[in-house]
N, CA, C and O atoms as a GROMACS GRO file, in nm:
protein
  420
    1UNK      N    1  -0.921   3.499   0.398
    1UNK     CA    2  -1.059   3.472   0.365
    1UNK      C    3  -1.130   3.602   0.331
    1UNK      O    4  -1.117   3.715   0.378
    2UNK      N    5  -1.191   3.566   0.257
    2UNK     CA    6  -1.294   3.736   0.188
    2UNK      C    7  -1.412   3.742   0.270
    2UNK      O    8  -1.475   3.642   0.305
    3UNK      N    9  -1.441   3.856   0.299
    3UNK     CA   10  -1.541   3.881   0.400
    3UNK      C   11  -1.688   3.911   0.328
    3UNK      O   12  -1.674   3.975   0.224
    4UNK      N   13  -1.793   3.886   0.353
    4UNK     CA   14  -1.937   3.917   0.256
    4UNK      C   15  -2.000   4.039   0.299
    4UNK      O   16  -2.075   4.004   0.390
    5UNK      N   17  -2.006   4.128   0.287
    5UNK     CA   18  -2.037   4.278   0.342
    5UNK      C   19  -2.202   4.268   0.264
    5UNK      O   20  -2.244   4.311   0.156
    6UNK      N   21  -2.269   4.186   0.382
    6UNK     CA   22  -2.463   4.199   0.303
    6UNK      C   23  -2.510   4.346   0.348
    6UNK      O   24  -2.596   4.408   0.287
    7UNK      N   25  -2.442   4.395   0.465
    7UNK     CA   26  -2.575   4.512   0.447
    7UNK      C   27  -2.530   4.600   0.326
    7UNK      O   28  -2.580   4.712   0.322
    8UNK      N   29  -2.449   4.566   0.234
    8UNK     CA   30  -2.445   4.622   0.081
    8UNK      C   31  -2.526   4.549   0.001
    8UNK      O   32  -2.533   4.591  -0.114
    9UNK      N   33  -2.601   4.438   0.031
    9UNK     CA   34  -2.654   4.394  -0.070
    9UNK      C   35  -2.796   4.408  -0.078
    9UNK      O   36  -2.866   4.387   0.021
   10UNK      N   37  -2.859   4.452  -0.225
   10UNK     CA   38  -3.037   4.522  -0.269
   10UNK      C   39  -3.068   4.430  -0.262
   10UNK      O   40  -3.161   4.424  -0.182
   11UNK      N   41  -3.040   4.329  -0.309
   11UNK     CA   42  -3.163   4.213  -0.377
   11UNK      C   43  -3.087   4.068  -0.422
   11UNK      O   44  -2.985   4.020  -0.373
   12UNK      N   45  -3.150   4.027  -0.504
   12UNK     CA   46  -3.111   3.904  -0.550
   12UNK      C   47  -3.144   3.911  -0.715
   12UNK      O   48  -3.248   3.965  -0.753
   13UNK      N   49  -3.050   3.854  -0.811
   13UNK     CA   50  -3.022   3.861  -0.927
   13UNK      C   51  -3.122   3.740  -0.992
   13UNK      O   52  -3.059   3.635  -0.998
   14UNK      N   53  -3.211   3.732  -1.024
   14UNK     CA   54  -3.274   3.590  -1.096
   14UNK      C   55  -3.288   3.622  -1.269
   14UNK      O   56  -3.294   3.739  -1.308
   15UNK      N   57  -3.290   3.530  -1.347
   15UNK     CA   58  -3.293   3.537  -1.506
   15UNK      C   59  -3.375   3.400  -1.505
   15UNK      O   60  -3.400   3.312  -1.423
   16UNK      N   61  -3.406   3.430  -1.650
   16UNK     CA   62  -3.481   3.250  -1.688
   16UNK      C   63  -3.397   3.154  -1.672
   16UNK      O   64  -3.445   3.042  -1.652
   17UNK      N   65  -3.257   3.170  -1.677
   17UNK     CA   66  -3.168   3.057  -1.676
   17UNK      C   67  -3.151   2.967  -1.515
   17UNK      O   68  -3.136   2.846  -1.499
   18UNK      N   69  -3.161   3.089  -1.396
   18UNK     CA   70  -3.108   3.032  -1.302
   18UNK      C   71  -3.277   3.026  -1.191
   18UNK      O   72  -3.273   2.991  -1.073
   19UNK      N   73  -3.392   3.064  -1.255
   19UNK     CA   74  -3.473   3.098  -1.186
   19UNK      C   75  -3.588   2.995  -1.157
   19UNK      O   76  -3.675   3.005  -1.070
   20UNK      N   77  -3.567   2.876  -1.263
   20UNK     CA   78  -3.648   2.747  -1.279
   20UNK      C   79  -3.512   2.623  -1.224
   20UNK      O   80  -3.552   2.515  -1.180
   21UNK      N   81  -3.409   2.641  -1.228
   21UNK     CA   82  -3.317   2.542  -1.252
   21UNK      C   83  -3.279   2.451  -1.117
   21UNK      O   84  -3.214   2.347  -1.116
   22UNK      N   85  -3.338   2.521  -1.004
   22UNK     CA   86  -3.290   2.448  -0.830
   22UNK      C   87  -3.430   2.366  -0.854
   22UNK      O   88  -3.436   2.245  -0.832
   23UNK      N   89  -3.512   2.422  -0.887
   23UNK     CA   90  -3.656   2.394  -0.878
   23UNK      C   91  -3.707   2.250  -0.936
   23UNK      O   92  -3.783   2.175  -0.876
   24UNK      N   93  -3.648   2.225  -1.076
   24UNK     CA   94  -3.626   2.143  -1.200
   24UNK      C   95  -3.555   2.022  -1.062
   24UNK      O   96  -3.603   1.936  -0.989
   25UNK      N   97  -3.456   2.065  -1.080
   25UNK     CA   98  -3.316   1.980  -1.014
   25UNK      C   99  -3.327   1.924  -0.862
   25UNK      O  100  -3.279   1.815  -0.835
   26UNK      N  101  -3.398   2.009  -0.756
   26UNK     CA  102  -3.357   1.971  -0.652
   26UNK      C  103  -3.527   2.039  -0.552
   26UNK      O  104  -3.560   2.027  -0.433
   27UNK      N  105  -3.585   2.095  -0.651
   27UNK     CA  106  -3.720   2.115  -0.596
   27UNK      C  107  -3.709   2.239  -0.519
   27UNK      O  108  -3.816   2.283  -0.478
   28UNK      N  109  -3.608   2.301  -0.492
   28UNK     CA  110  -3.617   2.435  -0.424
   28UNK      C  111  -3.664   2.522  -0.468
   28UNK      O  112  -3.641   2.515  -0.589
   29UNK      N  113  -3.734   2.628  -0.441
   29UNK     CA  114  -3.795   2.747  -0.511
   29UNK      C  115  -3.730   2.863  -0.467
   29UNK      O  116  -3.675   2.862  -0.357
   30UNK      N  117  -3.728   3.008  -0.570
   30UNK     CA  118  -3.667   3.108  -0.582
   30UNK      C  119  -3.725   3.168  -0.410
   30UNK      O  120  -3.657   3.259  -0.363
   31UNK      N  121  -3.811   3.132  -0.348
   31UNK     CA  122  -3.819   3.182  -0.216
   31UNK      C  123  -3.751   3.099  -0.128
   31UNK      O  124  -3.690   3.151  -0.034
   32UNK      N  125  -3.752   2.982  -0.142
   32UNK     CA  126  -3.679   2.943  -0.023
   32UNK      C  127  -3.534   2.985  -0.029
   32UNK      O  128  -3.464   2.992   0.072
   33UNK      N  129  -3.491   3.012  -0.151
   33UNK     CA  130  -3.375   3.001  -0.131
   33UNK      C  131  -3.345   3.216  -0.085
   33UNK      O  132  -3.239   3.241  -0.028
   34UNK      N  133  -3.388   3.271  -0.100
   34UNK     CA  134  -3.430   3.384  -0.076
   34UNK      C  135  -3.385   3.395   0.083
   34UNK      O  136  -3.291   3.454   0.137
   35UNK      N  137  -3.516   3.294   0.145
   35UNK     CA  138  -3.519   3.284   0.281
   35UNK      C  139  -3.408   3.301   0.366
   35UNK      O  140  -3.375   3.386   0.448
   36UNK      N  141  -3.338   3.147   0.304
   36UNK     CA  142  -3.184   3.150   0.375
   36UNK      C  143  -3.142   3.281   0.445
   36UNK      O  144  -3.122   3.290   0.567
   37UNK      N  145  -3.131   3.380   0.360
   37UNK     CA  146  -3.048   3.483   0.387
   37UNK      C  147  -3.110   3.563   0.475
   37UNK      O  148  -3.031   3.607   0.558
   38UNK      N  149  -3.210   3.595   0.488
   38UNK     CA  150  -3.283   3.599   0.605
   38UNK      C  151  -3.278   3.561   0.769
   38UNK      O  152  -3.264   3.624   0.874
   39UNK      N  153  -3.297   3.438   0.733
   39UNK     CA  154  -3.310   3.359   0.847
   39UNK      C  155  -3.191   3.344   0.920
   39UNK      O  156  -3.096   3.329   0.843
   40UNK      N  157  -3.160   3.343   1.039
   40UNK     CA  158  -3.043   3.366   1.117
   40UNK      C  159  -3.050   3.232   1.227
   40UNK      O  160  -3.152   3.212   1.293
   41UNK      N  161  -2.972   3.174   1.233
   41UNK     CA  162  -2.813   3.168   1.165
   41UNK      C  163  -2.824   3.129   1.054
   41UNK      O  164  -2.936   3.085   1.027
   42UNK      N  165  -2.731   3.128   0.958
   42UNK     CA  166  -2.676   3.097   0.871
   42UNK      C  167  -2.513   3.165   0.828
   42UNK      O  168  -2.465   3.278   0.829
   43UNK      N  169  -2.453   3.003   0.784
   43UNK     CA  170  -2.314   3.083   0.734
   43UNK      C  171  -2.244   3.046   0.582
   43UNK      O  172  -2.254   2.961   0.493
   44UNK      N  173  -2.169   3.167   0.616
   44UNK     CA  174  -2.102   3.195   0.494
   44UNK      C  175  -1.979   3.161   0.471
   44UNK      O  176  -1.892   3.199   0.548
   45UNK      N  177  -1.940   3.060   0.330
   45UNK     CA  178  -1.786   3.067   0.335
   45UNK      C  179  -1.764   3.089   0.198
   45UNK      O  180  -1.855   3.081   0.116
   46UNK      N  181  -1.621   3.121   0.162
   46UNK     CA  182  -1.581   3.105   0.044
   46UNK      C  183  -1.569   2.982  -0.018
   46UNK      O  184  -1.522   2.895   0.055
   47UNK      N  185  -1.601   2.942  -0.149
   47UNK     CA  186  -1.584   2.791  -0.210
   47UNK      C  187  -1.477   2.849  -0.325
   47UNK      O  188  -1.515   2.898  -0.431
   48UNK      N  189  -1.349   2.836  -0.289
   48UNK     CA  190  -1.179   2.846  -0.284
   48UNK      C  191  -1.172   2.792  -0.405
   48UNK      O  192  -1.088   2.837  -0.483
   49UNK      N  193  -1.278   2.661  -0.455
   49UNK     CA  194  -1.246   2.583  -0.539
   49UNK      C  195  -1.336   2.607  -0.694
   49UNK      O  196  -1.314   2.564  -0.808
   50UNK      N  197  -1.401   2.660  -0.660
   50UNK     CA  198  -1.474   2.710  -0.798
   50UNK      C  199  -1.494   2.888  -0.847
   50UNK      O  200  -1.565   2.937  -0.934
   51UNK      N  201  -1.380   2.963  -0.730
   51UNK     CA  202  -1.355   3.077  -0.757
   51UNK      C  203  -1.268   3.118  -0.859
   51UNK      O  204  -1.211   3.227  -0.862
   52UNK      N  205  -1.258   3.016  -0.954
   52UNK     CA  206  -1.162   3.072  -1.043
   52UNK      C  207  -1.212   3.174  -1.156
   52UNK      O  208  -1.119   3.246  -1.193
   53UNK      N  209  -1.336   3.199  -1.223
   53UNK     CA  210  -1.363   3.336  -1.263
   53UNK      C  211  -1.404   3.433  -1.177
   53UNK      O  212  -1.358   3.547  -1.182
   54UNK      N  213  -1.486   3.400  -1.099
   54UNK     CA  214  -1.563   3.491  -0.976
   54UNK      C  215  -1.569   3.434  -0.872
   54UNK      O  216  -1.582   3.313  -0.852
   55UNK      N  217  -1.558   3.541  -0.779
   55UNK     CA  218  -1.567   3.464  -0.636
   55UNK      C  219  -1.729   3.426  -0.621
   55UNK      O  220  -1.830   3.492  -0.646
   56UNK      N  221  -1.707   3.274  -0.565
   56UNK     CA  222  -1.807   3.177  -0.543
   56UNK      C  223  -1.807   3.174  -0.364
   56UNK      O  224  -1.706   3.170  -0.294
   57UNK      N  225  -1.973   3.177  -0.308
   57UNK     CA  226  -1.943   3.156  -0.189
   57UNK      C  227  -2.078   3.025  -0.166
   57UNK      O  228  -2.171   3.014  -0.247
   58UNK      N  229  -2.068   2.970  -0.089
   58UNK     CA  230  -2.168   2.866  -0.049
   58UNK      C  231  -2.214   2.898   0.104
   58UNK      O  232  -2.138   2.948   0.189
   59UNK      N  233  -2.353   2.862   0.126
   59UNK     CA  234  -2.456   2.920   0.290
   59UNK      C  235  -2.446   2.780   0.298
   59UNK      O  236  -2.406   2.685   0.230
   60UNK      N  237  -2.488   2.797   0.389
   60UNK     CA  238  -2.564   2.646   0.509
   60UNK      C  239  -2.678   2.770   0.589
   60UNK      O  240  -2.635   2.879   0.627
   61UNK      N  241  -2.803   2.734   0.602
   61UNK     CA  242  -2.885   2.804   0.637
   61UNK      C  243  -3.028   2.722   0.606
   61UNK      O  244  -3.022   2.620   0.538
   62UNK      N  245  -3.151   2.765   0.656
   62UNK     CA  246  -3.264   2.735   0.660
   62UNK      C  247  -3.367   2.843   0.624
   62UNK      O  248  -3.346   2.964   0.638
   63UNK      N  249  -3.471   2.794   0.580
   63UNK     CA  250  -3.612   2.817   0.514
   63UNK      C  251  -3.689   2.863   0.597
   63UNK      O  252  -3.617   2.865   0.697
   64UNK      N  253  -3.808   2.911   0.634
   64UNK     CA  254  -3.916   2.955   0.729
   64UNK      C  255  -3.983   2.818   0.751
   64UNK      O  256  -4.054   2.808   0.851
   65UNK      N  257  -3.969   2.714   0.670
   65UNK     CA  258  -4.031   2.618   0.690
   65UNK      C  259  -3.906   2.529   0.763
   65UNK      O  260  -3.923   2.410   0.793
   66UNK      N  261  -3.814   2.579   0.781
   66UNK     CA  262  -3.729   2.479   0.844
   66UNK      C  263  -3.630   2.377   0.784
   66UNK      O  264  -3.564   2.292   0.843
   67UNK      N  265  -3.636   2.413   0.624
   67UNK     CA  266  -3.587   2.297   0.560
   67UNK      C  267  -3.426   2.362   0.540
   67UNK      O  268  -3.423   2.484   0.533
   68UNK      N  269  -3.315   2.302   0.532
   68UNK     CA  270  -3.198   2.294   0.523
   68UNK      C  271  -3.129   2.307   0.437
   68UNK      O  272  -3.097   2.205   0.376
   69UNK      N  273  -3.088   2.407   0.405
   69UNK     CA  274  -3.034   2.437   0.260
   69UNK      C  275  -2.896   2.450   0.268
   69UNK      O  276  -2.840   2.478   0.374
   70UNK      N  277  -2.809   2.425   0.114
   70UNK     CA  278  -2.696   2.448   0.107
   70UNK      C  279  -2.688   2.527  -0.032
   70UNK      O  280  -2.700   2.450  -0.128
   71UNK      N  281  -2.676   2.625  -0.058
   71UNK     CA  282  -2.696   2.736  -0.172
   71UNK      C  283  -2.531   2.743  -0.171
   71UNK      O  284  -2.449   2.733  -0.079
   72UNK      N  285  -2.518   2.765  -0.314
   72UNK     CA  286  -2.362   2.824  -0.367
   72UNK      C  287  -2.422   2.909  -0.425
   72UNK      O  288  -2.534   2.879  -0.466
   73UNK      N  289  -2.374   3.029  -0.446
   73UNK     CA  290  -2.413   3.196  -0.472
   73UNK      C  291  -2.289   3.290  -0.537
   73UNK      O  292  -2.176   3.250  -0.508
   74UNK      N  293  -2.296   3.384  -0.604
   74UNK     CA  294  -2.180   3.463  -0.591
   74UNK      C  295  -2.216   3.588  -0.616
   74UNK      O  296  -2.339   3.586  -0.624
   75UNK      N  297  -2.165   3.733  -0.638
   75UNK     CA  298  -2.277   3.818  -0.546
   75UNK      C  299  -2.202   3.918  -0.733
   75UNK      O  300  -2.096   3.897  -0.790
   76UNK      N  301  -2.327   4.027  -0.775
   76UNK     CA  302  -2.212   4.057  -0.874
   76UNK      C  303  -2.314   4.238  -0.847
   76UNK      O  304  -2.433   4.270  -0.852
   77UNK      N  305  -2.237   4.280  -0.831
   77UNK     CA  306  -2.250   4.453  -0.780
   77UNK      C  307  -2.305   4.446  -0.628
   77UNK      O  308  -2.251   4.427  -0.520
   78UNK      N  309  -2.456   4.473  -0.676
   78UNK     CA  310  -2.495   4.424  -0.465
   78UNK      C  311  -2.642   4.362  -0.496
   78UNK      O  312  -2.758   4.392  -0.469
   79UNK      N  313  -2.557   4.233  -0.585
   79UNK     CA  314  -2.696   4.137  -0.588
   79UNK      C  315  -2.675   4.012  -0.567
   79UNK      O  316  -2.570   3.979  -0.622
   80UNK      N  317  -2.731   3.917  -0.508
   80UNK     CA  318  -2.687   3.777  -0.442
   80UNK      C  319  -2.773   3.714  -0.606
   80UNK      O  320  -2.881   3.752  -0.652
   81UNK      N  321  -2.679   3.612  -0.660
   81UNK     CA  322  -2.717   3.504  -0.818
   81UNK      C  323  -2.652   3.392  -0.758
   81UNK      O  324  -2.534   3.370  -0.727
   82UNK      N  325  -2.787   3.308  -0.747
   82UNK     CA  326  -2.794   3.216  -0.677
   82UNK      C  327  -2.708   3.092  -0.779
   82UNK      O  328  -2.780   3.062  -0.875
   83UNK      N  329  -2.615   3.040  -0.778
   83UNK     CA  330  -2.608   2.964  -0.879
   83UNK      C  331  -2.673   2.810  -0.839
   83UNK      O  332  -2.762   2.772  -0.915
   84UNK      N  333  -2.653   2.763  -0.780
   84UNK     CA  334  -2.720   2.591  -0.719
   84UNK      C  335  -2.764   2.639  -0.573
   84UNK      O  336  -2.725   2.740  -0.513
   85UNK      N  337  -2.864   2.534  -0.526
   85UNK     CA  338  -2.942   2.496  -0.407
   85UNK      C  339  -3.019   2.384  -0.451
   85UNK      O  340  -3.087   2.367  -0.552
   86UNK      N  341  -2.976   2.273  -0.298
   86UNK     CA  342  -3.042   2.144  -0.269
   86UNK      C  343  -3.029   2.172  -0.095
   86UNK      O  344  -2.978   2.255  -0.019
   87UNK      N  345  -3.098   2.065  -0.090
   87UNK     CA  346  -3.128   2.008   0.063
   87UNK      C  347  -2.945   1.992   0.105
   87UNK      O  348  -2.874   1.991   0.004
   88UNK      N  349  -2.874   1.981   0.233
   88UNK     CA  350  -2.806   1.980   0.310
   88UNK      C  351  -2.768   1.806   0.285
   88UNK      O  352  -2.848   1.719   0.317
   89UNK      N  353  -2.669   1.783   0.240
   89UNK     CA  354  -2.637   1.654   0.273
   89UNK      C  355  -2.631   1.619   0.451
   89UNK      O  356  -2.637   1.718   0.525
   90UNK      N  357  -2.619   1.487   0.512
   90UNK     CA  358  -2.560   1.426   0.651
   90UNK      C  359  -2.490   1.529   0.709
   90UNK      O  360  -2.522   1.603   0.802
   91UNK      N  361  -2.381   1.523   0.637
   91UNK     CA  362  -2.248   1.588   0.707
   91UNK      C  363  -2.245   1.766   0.720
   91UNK      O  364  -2.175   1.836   0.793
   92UNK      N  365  -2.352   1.807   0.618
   92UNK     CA  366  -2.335   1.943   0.596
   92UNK      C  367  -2.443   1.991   0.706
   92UNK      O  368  -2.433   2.101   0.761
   93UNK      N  369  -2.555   1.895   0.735
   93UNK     CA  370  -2.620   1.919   0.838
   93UNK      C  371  -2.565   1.925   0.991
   93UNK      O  372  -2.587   1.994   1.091
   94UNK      N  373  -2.499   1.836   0.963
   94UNK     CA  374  -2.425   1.779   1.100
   94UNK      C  375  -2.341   1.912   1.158
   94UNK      O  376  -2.347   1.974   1.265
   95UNK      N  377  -2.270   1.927   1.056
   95UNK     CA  378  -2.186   2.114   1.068
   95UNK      C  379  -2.277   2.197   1.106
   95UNK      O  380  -2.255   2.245   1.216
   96UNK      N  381  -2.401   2.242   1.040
   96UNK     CA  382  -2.478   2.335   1.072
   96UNK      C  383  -2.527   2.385   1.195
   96UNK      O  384  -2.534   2.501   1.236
   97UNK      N  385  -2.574   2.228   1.271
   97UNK     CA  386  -2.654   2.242   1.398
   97UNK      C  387  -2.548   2.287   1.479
   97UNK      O  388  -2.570   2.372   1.565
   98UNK      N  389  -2.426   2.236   1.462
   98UNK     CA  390  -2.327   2.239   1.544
   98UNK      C  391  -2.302   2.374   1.548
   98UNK      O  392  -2.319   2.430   1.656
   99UNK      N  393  -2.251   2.464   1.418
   99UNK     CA  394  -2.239   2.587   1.439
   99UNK      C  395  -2.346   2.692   1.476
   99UNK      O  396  -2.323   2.808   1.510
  100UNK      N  397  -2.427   2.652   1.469
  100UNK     CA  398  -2.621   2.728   1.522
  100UNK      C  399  -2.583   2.647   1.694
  100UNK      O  400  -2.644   2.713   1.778
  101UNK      N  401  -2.535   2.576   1.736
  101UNK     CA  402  -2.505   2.585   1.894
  101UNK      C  403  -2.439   2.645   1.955
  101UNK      O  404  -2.462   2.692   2.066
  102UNK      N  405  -2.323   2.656   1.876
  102UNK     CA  406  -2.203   2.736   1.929
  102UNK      C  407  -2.207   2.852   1.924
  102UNK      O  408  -2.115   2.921   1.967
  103UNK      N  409  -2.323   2.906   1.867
  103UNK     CA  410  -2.323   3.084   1.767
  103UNK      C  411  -2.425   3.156   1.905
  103UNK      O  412  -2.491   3.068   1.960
  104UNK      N  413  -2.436   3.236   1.939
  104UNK     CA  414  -2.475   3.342   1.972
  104UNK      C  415  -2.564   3.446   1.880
  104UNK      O  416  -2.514   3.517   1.793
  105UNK      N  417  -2.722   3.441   1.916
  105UNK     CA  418  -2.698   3.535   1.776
  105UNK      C  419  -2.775   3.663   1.868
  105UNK      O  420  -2.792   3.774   1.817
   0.00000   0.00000   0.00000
């Protein structure tokens, strides 16, 4: 598994393309999704399955407002480009709380 080394990462990468498009689609805004990374807990995995040009990773994490996010991201020098974010399906929630119990932070 590839490890995400954030305290290398400045900022976050936004363009016109990816900077209206969660927003359009799923109502999230370029801050909430910001937030996530912030906000603790949240985790990180590799998505194995859509890494075939670049490594793709997907969060489970939350907003300041509390709302539940599932962001797929992939990071390109030391900038997080958000590619999709929506709300947390059932099951992805269901994982979350579980691992925010078990976690220590």
């Amino acid at each position: 598994m590839r490890h995400i080394d954030f305290e290398n990462i400045t900022g976050f990468d936004w363009d016109e393309g990816n900077e209206f498009k969660n927003w359009v689609k799923h109502k999230v805004s370029v801050a909430e999704c910001e937030e996530v990374f912030f906000n603790e807990p949240f985790f990180t995995y590799v998505d194995e399955k859509h890494s075939l040009k670049e490594d793709r990773y997907f969060v489970l994490g939350q907003t300041d407002q509390k709302r539940h996010l599932f962001i797929v991201f992939t990071i390109r020098k030391t900038l997080i480009r958000v590619i999709s974010a929506r709300d947390m399906n059932k099951n992805e929630r269901k994982i979350y709380e579980k691992l925010k119990k078990d976690t220590t932070i």
